[in-house]
N, C-alpha and C positions, 0 to 999 in steps of 0.2 A: 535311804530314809523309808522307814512302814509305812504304809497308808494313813495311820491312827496319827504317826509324827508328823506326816505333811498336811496331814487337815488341821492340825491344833496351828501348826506352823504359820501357814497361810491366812487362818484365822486370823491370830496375834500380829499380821503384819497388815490386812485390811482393817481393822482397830485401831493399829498405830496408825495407818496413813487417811484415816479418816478424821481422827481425833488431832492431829497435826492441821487438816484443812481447817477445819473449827476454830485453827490454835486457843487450844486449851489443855493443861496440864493435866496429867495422868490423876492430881489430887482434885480438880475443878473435875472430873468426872466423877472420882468415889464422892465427892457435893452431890453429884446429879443423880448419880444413881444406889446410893447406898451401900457402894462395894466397897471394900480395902483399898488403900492404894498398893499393897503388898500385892494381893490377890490383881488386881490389874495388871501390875508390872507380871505376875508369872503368866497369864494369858497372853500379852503382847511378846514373851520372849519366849511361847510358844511349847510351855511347861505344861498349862491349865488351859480344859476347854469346859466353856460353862454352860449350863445347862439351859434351858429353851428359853424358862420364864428369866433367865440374867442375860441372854441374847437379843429378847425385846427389849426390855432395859436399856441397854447400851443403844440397840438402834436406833429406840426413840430418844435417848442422850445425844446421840449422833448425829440424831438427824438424815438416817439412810435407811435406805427397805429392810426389812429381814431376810430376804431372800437373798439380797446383793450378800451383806453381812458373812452370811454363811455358805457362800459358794465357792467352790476351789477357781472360779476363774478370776484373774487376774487383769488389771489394763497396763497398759503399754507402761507406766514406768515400773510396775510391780513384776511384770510376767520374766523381765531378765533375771531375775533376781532366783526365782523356780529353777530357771534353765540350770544356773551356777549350781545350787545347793541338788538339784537330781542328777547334774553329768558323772559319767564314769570317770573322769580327768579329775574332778572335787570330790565324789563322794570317797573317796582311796586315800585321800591327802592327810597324813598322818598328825592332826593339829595337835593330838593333846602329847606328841614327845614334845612340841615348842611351848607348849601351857596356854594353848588357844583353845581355847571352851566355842562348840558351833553353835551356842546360843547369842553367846558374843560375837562372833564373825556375821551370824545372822542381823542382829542388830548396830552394826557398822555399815552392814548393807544398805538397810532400811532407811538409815538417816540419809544416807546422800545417795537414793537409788541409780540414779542416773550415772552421778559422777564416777561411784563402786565400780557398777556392772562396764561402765567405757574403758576403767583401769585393766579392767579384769581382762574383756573380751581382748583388749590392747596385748597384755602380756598370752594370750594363747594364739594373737595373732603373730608376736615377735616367733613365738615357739614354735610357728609351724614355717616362718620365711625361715627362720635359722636350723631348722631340721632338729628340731628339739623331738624327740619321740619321746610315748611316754614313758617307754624303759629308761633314756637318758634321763628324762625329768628325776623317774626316781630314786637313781644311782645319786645324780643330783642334791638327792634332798636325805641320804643316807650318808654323801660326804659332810651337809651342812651339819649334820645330828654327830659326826665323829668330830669335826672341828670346833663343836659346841663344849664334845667333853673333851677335849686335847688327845683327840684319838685315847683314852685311858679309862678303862672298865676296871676298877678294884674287882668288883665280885669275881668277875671271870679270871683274873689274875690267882683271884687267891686256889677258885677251884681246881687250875689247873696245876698250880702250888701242891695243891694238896695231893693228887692225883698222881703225880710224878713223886711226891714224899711214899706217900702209900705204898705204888707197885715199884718203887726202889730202881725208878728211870734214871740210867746213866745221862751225861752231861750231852752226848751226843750221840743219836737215835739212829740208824736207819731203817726202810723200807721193812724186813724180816721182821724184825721187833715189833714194826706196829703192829704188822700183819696176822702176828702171833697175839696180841690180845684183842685185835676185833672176832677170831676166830673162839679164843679160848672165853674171854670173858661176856662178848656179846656175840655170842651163836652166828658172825657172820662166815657164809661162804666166797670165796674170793677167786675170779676167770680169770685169767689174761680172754681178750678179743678181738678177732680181728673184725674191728667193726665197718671197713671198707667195702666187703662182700654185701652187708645191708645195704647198701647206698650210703653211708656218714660222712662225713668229711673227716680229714683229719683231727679238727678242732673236737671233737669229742673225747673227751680224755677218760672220762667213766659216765655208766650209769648203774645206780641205785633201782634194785623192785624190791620197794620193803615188803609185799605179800611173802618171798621167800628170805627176805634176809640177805638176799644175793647183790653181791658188788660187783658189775664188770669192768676189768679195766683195760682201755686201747694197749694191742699189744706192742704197739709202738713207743710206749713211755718206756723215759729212763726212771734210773731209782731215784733220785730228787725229786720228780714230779708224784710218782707209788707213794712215797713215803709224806711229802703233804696231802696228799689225796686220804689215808687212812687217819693221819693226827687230824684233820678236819673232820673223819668218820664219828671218829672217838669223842669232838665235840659234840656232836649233835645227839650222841648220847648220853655223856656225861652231864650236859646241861639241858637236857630232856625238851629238843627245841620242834616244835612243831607250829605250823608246816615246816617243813621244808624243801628245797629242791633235790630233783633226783638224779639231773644231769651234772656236768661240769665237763666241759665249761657251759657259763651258762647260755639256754636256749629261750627259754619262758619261765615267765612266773606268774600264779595267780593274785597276791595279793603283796600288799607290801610288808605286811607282816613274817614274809617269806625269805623276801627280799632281806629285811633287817635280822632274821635269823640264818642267813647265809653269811654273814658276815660276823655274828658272834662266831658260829664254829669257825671261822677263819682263822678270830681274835685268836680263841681257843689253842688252833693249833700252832700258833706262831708263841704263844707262850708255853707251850709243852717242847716246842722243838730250839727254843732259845731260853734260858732260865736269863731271868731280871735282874736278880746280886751280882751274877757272872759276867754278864753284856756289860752292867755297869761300873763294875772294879774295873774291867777289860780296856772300859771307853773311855774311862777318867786317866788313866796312862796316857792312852794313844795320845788323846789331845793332848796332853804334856807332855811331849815329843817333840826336840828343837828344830825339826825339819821336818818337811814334809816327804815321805817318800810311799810310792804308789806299791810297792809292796810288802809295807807294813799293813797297811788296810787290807791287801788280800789276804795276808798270813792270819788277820785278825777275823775276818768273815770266814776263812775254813776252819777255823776252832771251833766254831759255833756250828756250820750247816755249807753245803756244796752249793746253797742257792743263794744268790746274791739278790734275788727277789726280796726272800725270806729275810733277810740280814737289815736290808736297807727299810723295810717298812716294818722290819721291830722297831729299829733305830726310832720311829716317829711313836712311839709307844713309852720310849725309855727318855729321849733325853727333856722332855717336857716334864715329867712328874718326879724324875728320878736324881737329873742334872741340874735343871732349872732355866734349860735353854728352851725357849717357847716360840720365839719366833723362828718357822723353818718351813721349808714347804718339803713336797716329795713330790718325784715326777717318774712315771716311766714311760720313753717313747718307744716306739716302733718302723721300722723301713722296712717292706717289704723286699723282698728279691728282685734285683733288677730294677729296683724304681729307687727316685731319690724323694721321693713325698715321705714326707714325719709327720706320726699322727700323736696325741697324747694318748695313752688308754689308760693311764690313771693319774689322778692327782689328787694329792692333799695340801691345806695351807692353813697352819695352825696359830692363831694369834689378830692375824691380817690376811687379806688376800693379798699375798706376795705376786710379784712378777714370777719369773713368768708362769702363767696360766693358760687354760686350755682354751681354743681359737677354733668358734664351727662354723667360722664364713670363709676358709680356706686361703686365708693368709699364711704368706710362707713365715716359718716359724726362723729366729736369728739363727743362723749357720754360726755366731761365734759361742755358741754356749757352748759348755765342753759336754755335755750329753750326747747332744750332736755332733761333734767332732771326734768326738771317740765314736760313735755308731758308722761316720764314712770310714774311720779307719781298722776296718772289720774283715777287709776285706783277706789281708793275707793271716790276720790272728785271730785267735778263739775268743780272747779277753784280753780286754781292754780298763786297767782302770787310771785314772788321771785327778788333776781337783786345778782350780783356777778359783781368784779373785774375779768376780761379775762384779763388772759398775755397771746401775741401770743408770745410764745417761739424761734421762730425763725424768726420773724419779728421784735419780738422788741416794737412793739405797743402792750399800754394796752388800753381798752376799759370798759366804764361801761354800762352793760349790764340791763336790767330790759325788763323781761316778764310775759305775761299770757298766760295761756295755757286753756283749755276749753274743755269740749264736745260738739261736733256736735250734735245739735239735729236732724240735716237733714241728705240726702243723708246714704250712708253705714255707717254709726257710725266714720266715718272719727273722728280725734283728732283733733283739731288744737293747734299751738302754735306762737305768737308774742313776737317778741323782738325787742328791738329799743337798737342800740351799740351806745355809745357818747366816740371818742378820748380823752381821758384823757393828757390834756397839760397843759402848765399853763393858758391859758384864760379859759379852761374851767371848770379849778379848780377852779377860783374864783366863779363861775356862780355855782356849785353843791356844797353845802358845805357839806354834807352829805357822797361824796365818799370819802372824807379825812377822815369819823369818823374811826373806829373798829367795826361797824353795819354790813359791809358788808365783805365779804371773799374773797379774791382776791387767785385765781386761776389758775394754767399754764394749756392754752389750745392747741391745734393745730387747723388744719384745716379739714384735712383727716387722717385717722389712715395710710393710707400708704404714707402719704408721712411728719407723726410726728417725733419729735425725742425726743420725753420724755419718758427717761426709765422706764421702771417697772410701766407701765400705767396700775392702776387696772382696768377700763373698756375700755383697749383696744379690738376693736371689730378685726382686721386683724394687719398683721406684717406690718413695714414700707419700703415696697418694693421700692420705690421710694427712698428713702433714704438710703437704701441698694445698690442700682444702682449707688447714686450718691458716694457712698466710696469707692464703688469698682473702678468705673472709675478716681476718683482722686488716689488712692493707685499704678493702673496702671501708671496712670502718673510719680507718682513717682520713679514708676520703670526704666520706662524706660531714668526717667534725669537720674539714677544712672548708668544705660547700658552704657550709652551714658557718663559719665564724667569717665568711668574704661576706655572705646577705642576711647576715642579724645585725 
């Protein structure tokens, strides 16, 4: 906020909180002092700052010094309120993709300063015991903004439409091809690097110095990884996205606006390297396939692209706008080498927050979902794809699940695993006829081991402490109506 916004700001909120003590209405003031009630209302939401001789006015309305009036200092129920609207954490917070206006947020404040600022400090307190950084916050609030529009950007759809109609891009790309028009049509130069000699990790896969134009990329990638790396390039020029990042994977960002344009070029390239009509004639088959079989899907994912990344997170693109299956999540986990810890590094969930979701208080995540049971079984195969009926046992929702799982060729031998969950109701029973067969096994899953309630779970990883907590605090209850109906 400029100094000019925070002095009118503070203004309009020691006005409001003075004319509230008086209680008298914003209209019983333009009585007292011959102002608008218009022009009031824009001073107190911190629009309009008045000038000296409508500042005595008010104070003497008021009933408070001019001095006080007009001073940025603040008392104790007003000063939280500064804190909020000047932190680095707030002032970044992208309100108006939600259609929150900060005159508005300001004045929600003002009304119940005390109660606001407790909510508030409260939720930055959860985010710092649960290891919420503020990178995770804003990945966070970039997955709320995709599941807002059903992951589905028409504009970018159509440009990239258009872009592949133009330069007469076949059905299926790779790495060369791109490579040839970032160099031909946008003046890039392109390295292999061995970026290990610097000190990097392996997790740096390229970097961008737009001063030269120059693309490095880790000499370590395979061609799946080159070949989104460049259709990503090609976004961020064809849709002319600035800022944006110069690494990847990513290390920092300055603003969120960076953030949210790393993610257009994603969109970007994930519809240049999978066409939409295609995916969806392609997908409307498969689902009407009288059985299930585990490599029809991968025949159907190499049509399109060698990355099963890329396939599974078009899929969240296409069958909500395209199909008219909306309820679904997407998930992809990760095992490191030699450890059995599952972490999530991405999710989506479009419609609802579906089960399961991502867990940062290190609860062990259900060993029966088949994401995870394809990722243990990695060990002597490359790839892994599988699909099971999930019953969430105490949700009540079943879901049909289909993933791959994969080795990393890069970075520390990381695993990966994708899964795409479809709500099983009746629309979108008609649309899979396949989960109606006996092909697949339908399953009771949970969520976290500690907070399951499926007895005698052979790959339970921990007890269900959560679940324990909550019997016992219902059993007390019980107890105590029975206290209480022996001496009433």
């Amino acid at each position: 906020m400029h100094d000019g916004e925070f002095i009118k700001t503070v203004f309009g909120l020691k006005m409001k909180q003075y004319r509230q003590k008086k209680n008298i209405s914003l209209q019983d003031l333009s009585h007292l002092t011959g102002m608008s009630k218009s022009y009031l209302n824009e001073i107190e939401n911190g629009k309009k700052y008045p000038k000296h001789d409508k500042i005595a006015q008010l104070a003497s309305a008021l009933g408070c010094p001019y001095n006080d009036l007009v001073s940025t200092k603040l008392d104790k129920s007003l000063a939280p309120i500064v804190e909020i609207i000047q932190s680095d954490f707030f002032k970044e917070i992208p309100l108006d993709l939600f259609g929150i206006n900060k005159n508005n947020l300001i004045s929600i404040i003002s009304d119940a300063p005390k109660k606001v600022t407790a909510f508030v400090n409260t939720l930055i307190e959860i985010s710092k015991n649960y290891n919420l950084s503020k990178e995770r916050f804003y990945f966070a609030v970039v997955r709320s903004f995709q599941e807002l529009h059903d992951n589905y950007f028409p504009v970018i759809e159509e440009k990239a439409y258009l872009y592949a109609v133009e330069n007469q891009l076949p059905l299926k790309l790779g790495s060369p091809d791109f490579e040839v028009i970032l160099k031909e049509k946008f003046q890039y130069e392109i390295r292999s690097q061995d970026f290990q000699q610097y000190g990097a990790s392996g997790k740096l896969r390229s970097l961008y110095i737009p001063e030269k134009k120059l693309l490095l990329l880790n000499e370590l990638l395979d061609e799946d990884q080159k070949t989104f790396i460049f259709a990503k390039e090609i976004g961020y020029n064809v849709l002319d996205l600035h800022p944006r990042p110069n690494t990847y994977s990513w290390l920092d960002f300055t603003s969120f606006e960076e953030l949210l344009n790393n993610y257009y070029a994603s969109y970007f390239a994930g519809c240049l390297l999978i066409n939409k009509e295609i995916l969806t004639a392609k997908m409307t088959q498969f689902l009407q396939l009288p059985e299930w079989e585990p490599q029809n899907f991968e025949n159907l994912i190499e049509q399109f692209t060698n990355s099963p990344e890329t396939f599974y997170y078009r899929l969240t693109n296409i069958l909500p706008q395209e199909m008219g299956i909306r309820d679904l999540f997407y998930l992809c986990f990760t095992k490191k080498k030699n450890s059995d810890h599952l972490e999530i590094l991405k999710e989506l969930h479009l419609n609802r927050q579906q089960a399961p979701h991502a867990n940062a208080t290190n609860e062990h995540y259900c060993r029966r979902w088949i994401a995870v049971k394809n990722l243990m079984n990695l060990q002597e195969n490359e790839k892994v794809t599988d699909a099971q009926i999930s019953h969430y046992k105490d949700s009540g929702l079943t879901y049909l699940v289909i993933s791959t799982s994969h080795k990393n060729p890069f970075s520390d031998g990381t695993n990966r695993s994708y899964c795409l969950g479809i709500l099983l109701n009746s629309h979108s029973l008609k649309k899979i006829n396949f989960a109606k067969s006996d092909s697949i096994r339908t399953v009771n899953v949970g969520v976290t081991c500690e907070s399951c309630s499926i007895p005698n779970c052979e790959v339970r990883q921990a007890p269900p402490i959560r679940i324990e907590k909550e019997i016992f605090n219902e059993n007390m209850k019980k107890s105590i109506l029975r206290i209480r109906k022996d001496l009433i």
